[in-house]
N, C-alpha and C positions, 0 to 999 in steps of 0.2 A: 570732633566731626570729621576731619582731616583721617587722623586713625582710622577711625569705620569706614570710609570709604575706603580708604587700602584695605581693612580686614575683606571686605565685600570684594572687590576685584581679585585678591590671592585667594578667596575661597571658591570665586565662579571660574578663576583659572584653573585651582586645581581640579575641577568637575570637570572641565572640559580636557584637562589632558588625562584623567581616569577615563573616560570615555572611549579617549583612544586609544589608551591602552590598554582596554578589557571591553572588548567589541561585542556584548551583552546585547540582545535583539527580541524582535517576536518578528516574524516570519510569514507570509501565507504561500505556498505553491501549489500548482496544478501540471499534469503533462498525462503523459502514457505510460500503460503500467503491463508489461510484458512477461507472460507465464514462459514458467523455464522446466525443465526436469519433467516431474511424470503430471504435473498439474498441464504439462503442455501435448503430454504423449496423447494421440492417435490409437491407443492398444485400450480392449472396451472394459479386460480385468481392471486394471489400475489406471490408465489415464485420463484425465481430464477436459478434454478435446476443448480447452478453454483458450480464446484468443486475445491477439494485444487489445488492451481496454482503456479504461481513466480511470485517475486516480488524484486526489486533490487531499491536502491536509494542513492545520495551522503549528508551527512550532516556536519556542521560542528558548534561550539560554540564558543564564545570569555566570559572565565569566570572572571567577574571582582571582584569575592570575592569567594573563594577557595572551594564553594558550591556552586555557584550560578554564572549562564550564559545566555549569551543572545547569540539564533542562531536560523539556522533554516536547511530543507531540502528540495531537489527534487529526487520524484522516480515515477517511474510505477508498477502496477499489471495487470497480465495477467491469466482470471480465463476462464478453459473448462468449457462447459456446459455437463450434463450429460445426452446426448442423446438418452440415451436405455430409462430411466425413462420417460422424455419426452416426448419418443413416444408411450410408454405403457399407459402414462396419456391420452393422444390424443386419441389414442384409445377406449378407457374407457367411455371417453366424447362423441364419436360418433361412435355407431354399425355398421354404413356404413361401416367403412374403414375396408376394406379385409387386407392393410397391408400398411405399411409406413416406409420410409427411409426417417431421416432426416443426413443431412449435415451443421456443423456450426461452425463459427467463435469464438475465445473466447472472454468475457469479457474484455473490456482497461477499466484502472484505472491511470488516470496521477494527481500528485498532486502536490501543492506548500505549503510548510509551515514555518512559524517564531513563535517563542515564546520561553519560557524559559528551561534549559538544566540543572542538578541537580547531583551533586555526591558528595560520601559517602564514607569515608575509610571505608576498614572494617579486611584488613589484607593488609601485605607488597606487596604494589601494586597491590593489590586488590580492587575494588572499586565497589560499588553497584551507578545506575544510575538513573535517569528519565526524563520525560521531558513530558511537555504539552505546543501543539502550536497548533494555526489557523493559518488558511489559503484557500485557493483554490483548489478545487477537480473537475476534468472532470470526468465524466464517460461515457461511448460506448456502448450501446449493441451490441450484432452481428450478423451480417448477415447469415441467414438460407434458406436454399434452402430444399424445403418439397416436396418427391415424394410419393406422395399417390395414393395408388388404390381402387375404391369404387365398393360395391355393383351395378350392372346393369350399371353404369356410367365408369366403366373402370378407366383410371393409369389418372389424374390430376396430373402437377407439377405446383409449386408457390413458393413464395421465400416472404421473408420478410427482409425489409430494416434496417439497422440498422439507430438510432438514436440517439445523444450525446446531453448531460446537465451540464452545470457549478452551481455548489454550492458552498456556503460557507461551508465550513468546521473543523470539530476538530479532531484532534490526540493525544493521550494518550500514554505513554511507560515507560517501565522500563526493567533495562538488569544489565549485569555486564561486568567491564573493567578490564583488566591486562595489565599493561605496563610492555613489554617486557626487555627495555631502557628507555635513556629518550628522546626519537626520534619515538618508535614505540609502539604501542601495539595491542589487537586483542579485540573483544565487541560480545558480546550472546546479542542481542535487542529482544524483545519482545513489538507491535506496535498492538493498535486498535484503529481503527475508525468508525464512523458511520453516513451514510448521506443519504436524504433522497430525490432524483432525480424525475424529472417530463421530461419522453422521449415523444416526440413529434413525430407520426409518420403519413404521407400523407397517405390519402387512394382517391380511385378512384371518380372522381367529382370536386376534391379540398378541401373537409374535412380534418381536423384531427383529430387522436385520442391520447389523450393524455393518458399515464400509467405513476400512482405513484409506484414506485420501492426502498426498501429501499438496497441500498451498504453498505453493514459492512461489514469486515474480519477482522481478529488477522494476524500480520507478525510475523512469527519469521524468523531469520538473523541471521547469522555470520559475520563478520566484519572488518579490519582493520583499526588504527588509527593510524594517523601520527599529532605526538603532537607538537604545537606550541610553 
């Protein structure tokens, strides 16, 4: 009886110092999610007149060596479009229009990702982090509804359909962990990616036109971890 109980305490000890020494987790964050490069550009060929939004997602890692882990994540982003510029650009392009009101939907961003998870002591329960994984990225543009007024032709409304694209894709990040206990702690992530979409949109007759569109943004997050 004596025996078992020591086998039972050197077995729940060593769980507990594996634990700390391979900081295995699942994760939930949320914060702000800010377009970069031409998903953020102003210019009406290729930018995206897309502005800082939200973005929230669950991850989690299984670390089998006290650096180094194997996990992955799912999250979405949701970016405004910057509709004053938009229509100022509109404008700009065509002297007809006396004046224009647009209405519109934001950017979806849904993704799926797996690859490797990376942490760092750097003080008592402090941990600097990173992580680079592929995986799968949808993206959405969104649906606009355009009331414009022209020169001699009067008030035209028209709308423009949204269209969605599957890519491969990559994610980059790096942040910092604090473990609360050895149950809980809290994560500052810092996430970029960059993908490079082909929307497909019907036009009248049965054509299409297709636009290349590049999606990048930076996340940052805040975070709770609940440690395995």
């Amino acid at each position: 009886m004596k025996s078992s109980l020591i086998s039972i305490i050197l077995f729940a000890s060593a769980l507990a110092l594996n634990a700390q020494q391979k900081p295995s987790f699942i994760g939930i964050q949320a914060g702000t999610s800010i377009p970069v490069g031409q998903f953020h550009s102003k210019e009406l060929e290729e930018g995206g007149f897309a502005q800082a939004g939200f973005s929230a997602s669950i991850e989690g890692a299984w670390f089998f060596k006290s650096w180094l882990g194997a996990g992955g994540s799912a999250g979405f982003c949701l970016h405004p479009v910057d509709i004053s510029t938009l229509g100022y650009e509109k404008m700009n392009e065509n002297p007809f229009i006396k004046d224009l009101i647009i209405r519109s939907e934001p950017y979806l961003s849904v993704s799926l990702y797996g690859g490797l998870f990376f942490q760092f002591p750097v003080a008592h329960k402090l941990a600097v982090t990173a992580k680079a994984m592929g995986g799968i990225f949808y993206a959405q543009t969104p649906y606009q509804l355009y009331k414009a007024e022209y020169e001699m032709l009067g008030k035209n409304w028209y709308d423009i359909t949204s269209a969605g694209d599957f890519e491969g894709s990559f994610l980059a990040g790096a942040g910092l962990r604090y473990d609360l206990n050895d149950c809980l702690g809290f994560a500052l992530n810092t996430e970029f990616t960059y993908n490079k979409c082909d929307f497909d949109f019907s036009l009248p007759g049965g054509s299409v036109r297709t636009d290349d569109k590049v999606v990048s943004f930076v996340n940052l997050a805040l975070g709770i971890v609940f440690k395995l």
